[in-house]
C-alpha positions as CSV (number, residue, x, y, z in Angstrom):
1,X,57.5,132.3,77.2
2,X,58.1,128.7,75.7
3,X,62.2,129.6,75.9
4,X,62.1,130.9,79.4
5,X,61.0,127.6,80.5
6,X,62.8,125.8,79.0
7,X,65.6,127.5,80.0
8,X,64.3,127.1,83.9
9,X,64.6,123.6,83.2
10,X,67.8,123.5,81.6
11,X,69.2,125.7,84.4
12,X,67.4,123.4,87.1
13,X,68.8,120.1,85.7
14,X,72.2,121.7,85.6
15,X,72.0,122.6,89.2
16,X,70.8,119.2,90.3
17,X,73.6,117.0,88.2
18,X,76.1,119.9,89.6
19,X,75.5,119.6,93.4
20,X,75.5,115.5,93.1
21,X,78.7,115.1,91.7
22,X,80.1,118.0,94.4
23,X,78.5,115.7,96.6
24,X,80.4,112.4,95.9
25,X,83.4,111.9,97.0
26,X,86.1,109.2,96.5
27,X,89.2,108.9,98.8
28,X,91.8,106.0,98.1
29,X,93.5,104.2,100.8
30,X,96.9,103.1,100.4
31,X,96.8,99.6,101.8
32,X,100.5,97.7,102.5
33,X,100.5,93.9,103.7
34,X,102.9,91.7,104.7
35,X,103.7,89.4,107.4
36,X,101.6,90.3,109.5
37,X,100.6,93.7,109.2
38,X,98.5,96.2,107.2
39,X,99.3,99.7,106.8
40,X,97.2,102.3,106.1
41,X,98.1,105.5,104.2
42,X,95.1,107.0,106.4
43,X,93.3,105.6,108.9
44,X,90.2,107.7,108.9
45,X,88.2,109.7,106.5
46,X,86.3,113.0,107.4
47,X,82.4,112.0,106.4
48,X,80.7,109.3,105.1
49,X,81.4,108.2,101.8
50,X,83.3,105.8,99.3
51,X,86.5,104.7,99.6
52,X,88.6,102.8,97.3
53,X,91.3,100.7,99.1
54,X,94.3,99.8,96.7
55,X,96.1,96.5,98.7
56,X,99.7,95.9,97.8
57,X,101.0,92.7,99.1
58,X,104.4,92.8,100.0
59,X,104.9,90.2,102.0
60,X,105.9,86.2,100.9
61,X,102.5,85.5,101.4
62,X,99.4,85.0,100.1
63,X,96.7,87.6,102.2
64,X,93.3,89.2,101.4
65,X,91.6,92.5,102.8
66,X,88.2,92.4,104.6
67,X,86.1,95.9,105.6
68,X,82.2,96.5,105.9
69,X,81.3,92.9,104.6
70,X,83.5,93.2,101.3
71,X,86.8,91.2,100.5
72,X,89.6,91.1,98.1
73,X,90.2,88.1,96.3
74,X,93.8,86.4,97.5
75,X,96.3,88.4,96.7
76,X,99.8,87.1,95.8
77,X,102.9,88.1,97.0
78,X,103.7,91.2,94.9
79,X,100.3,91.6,93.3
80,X,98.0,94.1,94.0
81,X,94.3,94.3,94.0
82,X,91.3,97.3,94.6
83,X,88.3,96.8,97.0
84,X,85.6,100.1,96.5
85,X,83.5,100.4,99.9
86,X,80.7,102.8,100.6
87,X,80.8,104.0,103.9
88,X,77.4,105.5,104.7
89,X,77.3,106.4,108.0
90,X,80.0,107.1,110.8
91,X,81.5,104.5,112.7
92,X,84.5,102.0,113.2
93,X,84.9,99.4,111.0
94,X,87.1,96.5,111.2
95,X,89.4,95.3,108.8
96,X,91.4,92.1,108.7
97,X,93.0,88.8,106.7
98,X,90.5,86.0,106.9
99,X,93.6,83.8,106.0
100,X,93.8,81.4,109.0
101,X,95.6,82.9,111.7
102,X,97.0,86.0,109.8
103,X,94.7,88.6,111.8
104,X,95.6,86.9,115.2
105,X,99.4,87.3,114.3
106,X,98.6,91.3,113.6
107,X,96.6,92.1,110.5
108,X,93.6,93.5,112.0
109,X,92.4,97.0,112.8
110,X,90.1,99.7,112.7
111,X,88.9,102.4,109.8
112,X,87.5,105.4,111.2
113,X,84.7,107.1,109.6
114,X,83.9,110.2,111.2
């Protein structure tokens, strides 16, 4: 009896660390900048969840990403950096440079979260 319970429990905590990992999902985002742009290697995801966007600058200068309250550091011409973002509800969420001016010369948009 004492090995058919714990073998309930073993099969329980297997099922429960099982369906959260199905559950989270990652997609990365392909992000290119320049002067003045951003482009997106998707502009949506399907459902909520986390999204890791990997920035590339390849422009001459200096920019930064900015989505859902989070920001890169500067990035340099060249350089690249990572900005991880939980999405956890559906919406539209603005992304820009906050360098002064860049996102009223073009590097602005919207992420779709479906």
């Amino acid at each position: 009896m004492r090995k058919a319970i714990v073998l309930v429990a073993l099969v329980c905590a297997f099922a429960v660390v099982g369906s959260a990992g199905a559950a989270a999902t990652t997609t990365t985002v392909n992000v290119k900048a320049g002067e003045f742009f951003f482009k997106l290697s998707k502009s949506s995801i399907a459902k909520p969840g986390t999204v890791v966007f990997a920035v590339k600058n390849a422009g001459h200068l200096a920019h930064d990403f900015k989505i859902a309250g989070k920001k890169t550091a500067l990035i340099q011409p060249g350089k690249t950096a990572t900005l991880k973002v939980r999405f956890a509800k559906a919406g539209k969420y603005a992304y820009l440079c906050t360098v002064p001016g860049h996102a009223s010369a073009g590097m602005k948009g919207n992420f779709t979260v479906r």
